[in-house]
C-alpha positions as YAML, in Angstrom:
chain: A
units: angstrom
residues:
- id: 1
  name: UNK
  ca: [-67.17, -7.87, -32.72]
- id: 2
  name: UNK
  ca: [-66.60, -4.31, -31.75]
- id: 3
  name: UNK
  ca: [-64.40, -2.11, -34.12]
- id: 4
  name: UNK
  ca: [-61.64, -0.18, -32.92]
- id: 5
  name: UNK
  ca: [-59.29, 2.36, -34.17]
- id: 6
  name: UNK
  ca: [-55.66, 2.97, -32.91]
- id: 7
  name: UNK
  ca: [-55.23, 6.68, -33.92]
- id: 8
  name: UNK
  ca: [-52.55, 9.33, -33.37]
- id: 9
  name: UNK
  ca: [-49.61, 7.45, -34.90]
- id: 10
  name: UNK
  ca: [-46.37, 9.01, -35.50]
- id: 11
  name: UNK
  ca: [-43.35, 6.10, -36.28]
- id: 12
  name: UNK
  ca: [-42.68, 3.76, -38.59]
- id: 13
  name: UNK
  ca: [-42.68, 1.24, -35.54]
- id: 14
  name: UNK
  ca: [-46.15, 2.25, -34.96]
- id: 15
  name: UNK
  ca: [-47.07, 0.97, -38.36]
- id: 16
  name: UNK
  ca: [-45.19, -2.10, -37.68]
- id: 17
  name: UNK
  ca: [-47.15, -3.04, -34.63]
- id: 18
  name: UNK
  ca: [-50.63, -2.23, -35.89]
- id: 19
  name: UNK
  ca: [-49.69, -4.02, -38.88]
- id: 20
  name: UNK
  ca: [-49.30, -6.90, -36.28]
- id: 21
  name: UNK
  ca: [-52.32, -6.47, -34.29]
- id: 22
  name: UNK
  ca: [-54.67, -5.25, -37.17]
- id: 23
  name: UNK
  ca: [-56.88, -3.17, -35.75]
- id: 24
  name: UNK
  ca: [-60.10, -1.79, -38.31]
- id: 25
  name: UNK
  ca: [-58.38, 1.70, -37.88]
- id: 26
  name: UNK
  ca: [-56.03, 3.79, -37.57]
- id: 27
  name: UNK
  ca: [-55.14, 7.66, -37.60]
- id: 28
  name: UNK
  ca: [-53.25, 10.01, -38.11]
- id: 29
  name: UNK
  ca: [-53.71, 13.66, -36.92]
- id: 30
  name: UNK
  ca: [-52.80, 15.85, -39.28]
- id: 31
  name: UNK
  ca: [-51.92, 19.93, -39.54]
- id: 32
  name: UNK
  ca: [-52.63, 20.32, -35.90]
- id: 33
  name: UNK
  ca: [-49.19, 21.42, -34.29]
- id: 34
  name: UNK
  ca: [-51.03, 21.61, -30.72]
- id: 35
  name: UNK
  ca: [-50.80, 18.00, -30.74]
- id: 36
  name: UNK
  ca: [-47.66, 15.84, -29.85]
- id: 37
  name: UNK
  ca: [-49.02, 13.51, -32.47]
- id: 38
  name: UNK
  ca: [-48.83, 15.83, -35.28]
- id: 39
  name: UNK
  ca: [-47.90, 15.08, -39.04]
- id: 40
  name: UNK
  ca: [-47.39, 17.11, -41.98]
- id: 41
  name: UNK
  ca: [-49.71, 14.89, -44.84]
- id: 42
  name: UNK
  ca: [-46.30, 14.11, -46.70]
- id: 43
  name: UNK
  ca: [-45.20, 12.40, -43.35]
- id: 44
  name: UNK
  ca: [-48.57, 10.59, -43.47]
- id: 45
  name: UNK
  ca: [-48.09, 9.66, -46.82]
- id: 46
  name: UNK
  ca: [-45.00, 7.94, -46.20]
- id: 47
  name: UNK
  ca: [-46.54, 5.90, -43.20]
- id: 48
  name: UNK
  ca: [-49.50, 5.42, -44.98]
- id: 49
  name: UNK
  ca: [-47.50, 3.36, -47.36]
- id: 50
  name: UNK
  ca: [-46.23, 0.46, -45.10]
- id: 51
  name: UNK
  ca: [-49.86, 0.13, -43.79]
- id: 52
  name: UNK
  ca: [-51.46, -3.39, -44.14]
- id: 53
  name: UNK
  ca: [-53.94, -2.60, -47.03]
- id: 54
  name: UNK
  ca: [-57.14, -4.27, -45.00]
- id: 55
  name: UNK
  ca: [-56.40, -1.64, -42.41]
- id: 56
  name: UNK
  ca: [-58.19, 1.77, -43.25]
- id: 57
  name: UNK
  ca: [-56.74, 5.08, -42.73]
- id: 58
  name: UNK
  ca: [-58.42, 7.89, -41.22]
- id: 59
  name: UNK
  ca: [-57.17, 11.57, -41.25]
- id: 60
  name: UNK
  ca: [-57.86, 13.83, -38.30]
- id: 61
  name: UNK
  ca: [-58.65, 17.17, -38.73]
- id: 62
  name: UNK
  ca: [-59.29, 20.28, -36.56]
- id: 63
  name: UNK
  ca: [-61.05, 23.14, -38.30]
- id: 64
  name: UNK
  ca: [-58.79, 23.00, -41.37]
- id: 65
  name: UNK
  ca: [-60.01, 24.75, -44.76]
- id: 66
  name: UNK
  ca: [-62.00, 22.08, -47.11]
- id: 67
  name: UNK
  ca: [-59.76, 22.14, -49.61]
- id: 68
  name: UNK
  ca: [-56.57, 21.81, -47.46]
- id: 69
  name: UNK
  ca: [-58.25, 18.90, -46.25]
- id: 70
  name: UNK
  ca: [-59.55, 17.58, -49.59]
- id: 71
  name: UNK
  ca: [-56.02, 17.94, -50.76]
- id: 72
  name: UNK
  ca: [-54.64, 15.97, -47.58]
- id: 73
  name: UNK
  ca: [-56.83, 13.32, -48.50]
- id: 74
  name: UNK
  ca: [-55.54, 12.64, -51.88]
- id: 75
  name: UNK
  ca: [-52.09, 12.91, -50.92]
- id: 76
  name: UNK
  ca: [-51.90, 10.37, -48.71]
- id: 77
  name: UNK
  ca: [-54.77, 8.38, -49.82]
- id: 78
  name: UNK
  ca: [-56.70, 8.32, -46.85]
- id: 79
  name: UNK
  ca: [-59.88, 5.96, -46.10]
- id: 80
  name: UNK
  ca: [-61.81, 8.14, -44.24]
- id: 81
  name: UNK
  ca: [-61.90, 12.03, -42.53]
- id: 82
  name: UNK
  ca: [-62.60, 12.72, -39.27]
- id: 83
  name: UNK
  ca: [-63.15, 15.87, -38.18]
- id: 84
  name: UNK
  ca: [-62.57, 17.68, -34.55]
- id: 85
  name: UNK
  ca: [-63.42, 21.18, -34.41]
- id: 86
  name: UNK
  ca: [-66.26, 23.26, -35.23]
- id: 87
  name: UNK
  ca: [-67.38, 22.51, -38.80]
- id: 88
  name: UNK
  ca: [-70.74, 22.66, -39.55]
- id: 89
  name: UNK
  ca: [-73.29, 20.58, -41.49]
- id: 90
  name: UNK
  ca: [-72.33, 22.58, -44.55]
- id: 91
  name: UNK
  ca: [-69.13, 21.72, -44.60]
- id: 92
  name: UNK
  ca: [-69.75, 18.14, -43.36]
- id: 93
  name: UNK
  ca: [-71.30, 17.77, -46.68]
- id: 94
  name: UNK
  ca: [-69.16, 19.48, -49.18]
- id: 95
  name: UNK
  ca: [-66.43, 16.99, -47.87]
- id: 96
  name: UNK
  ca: [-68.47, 14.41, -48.11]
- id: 97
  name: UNK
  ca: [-69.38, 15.39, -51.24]
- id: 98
  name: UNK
  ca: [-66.25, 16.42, -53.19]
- id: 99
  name: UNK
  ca: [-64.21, 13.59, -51.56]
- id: 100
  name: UNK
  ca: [-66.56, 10.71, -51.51]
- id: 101
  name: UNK
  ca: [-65.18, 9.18, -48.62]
- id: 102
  name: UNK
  ca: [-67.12, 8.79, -45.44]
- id: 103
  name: UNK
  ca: [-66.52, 11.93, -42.96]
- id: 104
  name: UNK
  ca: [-66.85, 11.15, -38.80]
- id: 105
  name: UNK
  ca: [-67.31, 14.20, -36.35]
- id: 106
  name: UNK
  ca: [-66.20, 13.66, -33.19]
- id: 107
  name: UNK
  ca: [-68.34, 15.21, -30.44]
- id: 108
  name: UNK
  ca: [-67.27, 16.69, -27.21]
- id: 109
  name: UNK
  ca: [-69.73, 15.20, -24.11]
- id: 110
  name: UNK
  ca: [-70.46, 17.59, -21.63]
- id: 111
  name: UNK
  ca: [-74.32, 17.77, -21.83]
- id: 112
  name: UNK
  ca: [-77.32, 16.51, -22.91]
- id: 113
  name: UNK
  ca: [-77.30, 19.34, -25.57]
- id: 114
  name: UNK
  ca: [-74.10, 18.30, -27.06]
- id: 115
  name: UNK
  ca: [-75.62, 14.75, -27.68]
- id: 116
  name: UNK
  ca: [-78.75, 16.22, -29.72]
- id: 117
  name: UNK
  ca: [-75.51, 17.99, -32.12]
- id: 118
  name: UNK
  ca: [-74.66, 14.61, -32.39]
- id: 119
  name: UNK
  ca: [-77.59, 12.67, -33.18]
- id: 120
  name: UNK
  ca: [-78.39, 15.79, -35.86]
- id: 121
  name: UNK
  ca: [-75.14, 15.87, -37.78]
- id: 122
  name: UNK
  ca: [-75.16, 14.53, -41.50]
- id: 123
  name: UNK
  ca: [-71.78, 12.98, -40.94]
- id: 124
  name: UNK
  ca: [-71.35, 9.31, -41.60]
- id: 125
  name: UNK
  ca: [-70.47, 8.67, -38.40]
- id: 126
  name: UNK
  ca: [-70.29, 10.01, -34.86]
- id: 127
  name: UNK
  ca: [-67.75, 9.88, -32.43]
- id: 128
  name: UNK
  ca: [-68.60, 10.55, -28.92]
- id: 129
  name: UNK
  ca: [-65.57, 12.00, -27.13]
- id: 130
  name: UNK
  ca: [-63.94, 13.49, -23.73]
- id: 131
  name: UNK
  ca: [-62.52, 16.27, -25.36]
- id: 132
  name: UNK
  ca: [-59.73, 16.68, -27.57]
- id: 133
  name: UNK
  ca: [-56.94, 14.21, -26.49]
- id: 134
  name: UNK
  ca: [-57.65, 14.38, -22.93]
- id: 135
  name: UNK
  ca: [-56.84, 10.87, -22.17]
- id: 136
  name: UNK
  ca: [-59.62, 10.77, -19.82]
- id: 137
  name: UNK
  ca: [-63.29, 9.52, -19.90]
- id: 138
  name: UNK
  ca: [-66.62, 11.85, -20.39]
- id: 139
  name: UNK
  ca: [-69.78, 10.67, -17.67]
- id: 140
  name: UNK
  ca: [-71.20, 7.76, -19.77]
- id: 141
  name: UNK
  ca: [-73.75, 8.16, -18.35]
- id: 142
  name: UNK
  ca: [-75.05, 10.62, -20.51]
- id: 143
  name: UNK
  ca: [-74.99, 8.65, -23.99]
- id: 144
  name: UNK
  ca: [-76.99, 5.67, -22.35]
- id: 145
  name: UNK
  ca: [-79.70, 6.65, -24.16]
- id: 146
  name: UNK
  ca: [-78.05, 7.45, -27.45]
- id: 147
  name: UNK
  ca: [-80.36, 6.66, -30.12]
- id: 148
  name: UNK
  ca: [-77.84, 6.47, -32.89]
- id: 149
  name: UNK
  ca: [-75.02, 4.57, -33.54]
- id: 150
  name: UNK
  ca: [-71.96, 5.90, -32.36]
- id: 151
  name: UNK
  ca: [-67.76, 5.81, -31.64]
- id: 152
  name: UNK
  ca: [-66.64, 6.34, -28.57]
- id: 153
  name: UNK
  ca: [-63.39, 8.10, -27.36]
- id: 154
  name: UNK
  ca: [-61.74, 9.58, -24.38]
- id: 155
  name: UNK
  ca: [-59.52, 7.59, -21.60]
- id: 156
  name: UNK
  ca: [-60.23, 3.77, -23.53]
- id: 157
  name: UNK
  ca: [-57.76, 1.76, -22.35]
- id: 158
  name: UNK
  ca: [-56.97, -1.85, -23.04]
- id: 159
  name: UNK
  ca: [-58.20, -2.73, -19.19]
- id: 160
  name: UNK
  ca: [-61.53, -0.51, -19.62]
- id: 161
  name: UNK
  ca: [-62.70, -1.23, -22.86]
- id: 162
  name: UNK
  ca: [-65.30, -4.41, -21.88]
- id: 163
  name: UNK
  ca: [-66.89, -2.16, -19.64]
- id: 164
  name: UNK
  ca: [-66.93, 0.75, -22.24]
- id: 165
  name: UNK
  ca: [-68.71, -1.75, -24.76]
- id: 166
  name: UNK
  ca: [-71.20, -3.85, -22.76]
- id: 167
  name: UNK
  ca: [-72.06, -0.20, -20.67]
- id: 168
  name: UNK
  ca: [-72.60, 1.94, -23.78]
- id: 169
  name: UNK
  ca: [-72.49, -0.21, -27.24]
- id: 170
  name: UNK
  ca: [-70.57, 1.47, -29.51]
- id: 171
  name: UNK
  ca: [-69.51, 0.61, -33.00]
- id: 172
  name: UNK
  ca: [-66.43, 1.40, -32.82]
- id: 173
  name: UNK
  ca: [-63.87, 2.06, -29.73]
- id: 174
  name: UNK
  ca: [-61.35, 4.81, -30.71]
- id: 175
  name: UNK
  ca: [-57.65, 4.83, -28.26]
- id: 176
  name: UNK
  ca: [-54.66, 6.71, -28.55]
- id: 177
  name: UNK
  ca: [-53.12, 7.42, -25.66]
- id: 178
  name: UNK
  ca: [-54.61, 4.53, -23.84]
- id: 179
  name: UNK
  ca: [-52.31, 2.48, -25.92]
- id: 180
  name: UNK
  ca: [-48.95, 4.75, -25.00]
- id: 181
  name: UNK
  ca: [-46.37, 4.19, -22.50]
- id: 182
  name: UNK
  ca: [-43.78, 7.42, -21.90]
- id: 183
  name: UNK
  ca: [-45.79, 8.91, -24.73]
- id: 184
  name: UNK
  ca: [-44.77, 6.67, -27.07]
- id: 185
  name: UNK
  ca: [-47.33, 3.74, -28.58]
- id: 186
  name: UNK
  ca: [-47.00, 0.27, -27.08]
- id: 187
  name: UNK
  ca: [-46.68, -3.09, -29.43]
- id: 188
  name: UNK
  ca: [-48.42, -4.57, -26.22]
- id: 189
  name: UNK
  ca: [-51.33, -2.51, -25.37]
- id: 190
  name: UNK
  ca: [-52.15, -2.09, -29.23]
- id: 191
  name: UNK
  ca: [-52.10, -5.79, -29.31]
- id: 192
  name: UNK
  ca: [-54.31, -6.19, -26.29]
- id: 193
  name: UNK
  ca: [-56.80, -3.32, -26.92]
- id: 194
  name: UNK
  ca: [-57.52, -4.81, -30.49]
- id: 195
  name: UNK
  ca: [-58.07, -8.47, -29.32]
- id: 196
  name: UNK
  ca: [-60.32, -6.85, -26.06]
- id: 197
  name: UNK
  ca: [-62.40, -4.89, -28.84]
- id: 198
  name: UNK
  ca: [-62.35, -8.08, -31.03]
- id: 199
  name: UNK
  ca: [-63.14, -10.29, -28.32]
- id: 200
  name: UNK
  ca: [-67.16, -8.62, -27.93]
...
């Protein structure tokens, strides 16, 4: 069975459906006003609190100072960080460290030298991406010969994500906007993306 996470929720609705669907994941991207999917962590925290306990929550993070993120984590009581921008191996592990909760890095595809940043990072996890809520998928091409486990991200769909996982098998599949209609998420496609994912 394949993982997934349903990230980038916003409503108390969403909560409500994934709640239904029960994905492994979901996430919530936090202190990052570029994004339409934004929260402030005392938003979070008040989603965070009609989550189904077996689901874990993951906060997003894009080049945020450790302890603004350390703090986030608390406050809401998040599962897991994931982080999105440029942080380094240093900081990887001071998070890591100070937080004890497992960190991810998401990675943005483009060459061969972005997968050997990957395969080198101390994070707990990678996560192999388009770019940064692109909705769109990187060549796959590329992480075929991927020597460590890995996420994958960027343009998953409910319709796609067989193909993603018996071309490429990841861990975990990661969707967001794939699981949107009118920008908004779908009870539908959650509920189909998580049993595709759980189906392999």
């Amino acid at each position: 069975m394949t993982k997934i996470k349903i990230c980038g929720l916003t409503r108390p609705q969403d909560i409500a459906y994934v709640n239904e669907a029960r994905p492994d994941f979901i996430g919530f991207i936090l202190l990052f006003p570029k994004s339409r999917r934004n929260l402030t962590p005392e938003q979070a925290a008040v989603l965070r609190r009609e989550l189904d306990p077996a689901i874990r929550a993951v906060g997003v993070f894009v080049d945020q100072p450790a302890e603004t993120v350390l703090a986030a984590a608390e406050r809401i009581g998040l599962d897991v960080i994931q982080l999105h921008g440029q942080e380094d191996a240093a900081y990887i592990r001071e998070i890591q460290h100070v937080s004890g909760l497992p960190v991810w890095k998401a990675f943005r595809i483009r060459t061969p030298a972005d997968l050997s940043a990957a395969a080198a990072s101390p994070a707990n996890a990678v996560l192999l991406d388009n770019g940064y809520g692109t909705g769109e998928v990187f060549d796959w091409t590329l992480a075929e010969a991927f020597q460590r486990p890995f996420y994958l991200a960027g343009g998953l769909t409910p319709e796609n994500i067989s193909d993603a996982v018996h071309t490429l098998h990841p861990a975990l599949v990661d969707l967001s906007s794939g699981v949107e209609t009118a920008g908004c998420k779908d009870r539908s496609k959650i509920i189909a993306a998580v049993k595709a994912a759980h189906a392999i």
